[in-house]
N, C-alpha and C positions, 0 to 999 in steps of 0.2 A: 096742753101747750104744744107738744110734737104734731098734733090732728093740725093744728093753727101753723106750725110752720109748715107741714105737708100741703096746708092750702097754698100758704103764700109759693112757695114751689112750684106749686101747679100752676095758680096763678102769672107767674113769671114764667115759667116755661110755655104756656098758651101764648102770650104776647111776644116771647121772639118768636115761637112758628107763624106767629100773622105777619112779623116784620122781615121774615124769612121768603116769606111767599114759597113755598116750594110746589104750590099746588098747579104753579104756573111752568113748573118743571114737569108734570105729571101729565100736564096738556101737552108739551110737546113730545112727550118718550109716547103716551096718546095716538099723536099727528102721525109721528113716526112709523110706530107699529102700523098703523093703515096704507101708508105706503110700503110699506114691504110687503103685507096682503096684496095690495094694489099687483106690485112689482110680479110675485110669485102668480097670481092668477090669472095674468095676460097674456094669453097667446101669442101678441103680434111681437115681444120682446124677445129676440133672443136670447138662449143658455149664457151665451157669451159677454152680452151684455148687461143679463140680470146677474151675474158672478162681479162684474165689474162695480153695477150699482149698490148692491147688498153688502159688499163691503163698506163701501162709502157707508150706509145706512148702522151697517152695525157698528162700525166705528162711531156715529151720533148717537146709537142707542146706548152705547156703554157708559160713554161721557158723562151724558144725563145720567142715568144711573148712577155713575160715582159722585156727582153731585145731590142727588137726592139723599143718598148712604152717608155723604159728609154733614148735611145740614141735619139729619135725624143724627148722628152720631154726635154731632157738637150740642144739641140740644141736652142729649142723652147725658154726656161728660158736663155740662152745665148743671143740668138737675143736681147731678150725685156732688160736685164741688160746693155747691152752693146750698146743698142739704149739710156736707160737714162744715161749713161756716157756719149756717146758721144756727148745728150742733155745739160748737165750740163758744158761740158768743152765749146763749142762754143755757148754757150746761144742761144741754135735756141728757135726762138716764134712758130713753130709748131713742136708737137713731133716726133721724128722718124718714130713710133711705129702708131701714125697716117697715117703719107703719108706711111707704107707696107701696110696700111689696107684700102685705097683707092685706086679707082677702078687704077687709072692712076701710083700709088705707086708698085700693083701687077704688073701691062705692067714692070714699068724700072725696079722692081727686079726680074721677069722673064728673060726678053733682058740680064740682066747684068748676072744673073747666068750664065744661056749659056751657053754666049760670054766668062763668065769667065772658064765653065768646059771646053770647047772645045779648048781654048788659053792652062791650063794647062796640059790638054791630049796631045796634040801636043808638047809640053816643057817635060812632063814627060817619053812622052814614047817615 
């Protein structure tokens, strides 16, 4: 029964990171990063002005990043609330939150994610 809530977990947890979309935040910290290469390997831009722009840059670099760190992190504190829930409602004698965090609990919420993004991919699109 704990394997069966650890799926449903994962299960749930796969479906807000699609409705999260953060992969679209990864494209732009992505974009980013190539203009600051861009920026640092141009001859024709002055010191002065690349100090001026890279600031601007890393200031968008970091942003993105604390938004990336917040949506993994909410997801994170998601899993584990909603592993002791579903601990408390079916009285399982081992934790959820245990079997994701052993070795054979990582195997079935891998398998299940998946099997679950690839079932939805195919339904959605």
């Amino acid at each position: 029964m704990t394997y069966l809530a650890a799926t449903l977990v994962t299960i749930v947890a796969v479906e807000l990171f699609c409705r999260l979309q953060p992969m679209g935040l990864v494209d732009q910290l992505s974009g980013a990063l190539k203009k600051v290469v861009w920026v640092m390997m141009s001859k024709s831009i002055s010191d002065h002005w690349k100090e001026k722009v890279l600031l601007i840059y890393s200031r968008h670099i970091a942003l993105i990043t604390l938004k990336i760190a917040a949506i993994i992190g909410s997801i994170g504190l998601f899993v584990v609330l909603f592993s002791e829930i579903l601990d408390k409602i079916f009285s399982l004698s081992v934790s959820t939150v245990d079997v994701l965090t052993s070795w054979l609990g990582l195997i079935v919420a891998t398998v299940a994610s998946v099997a679950y993004y690839f079932v939805r991919h195919r339904i959605v699109s």
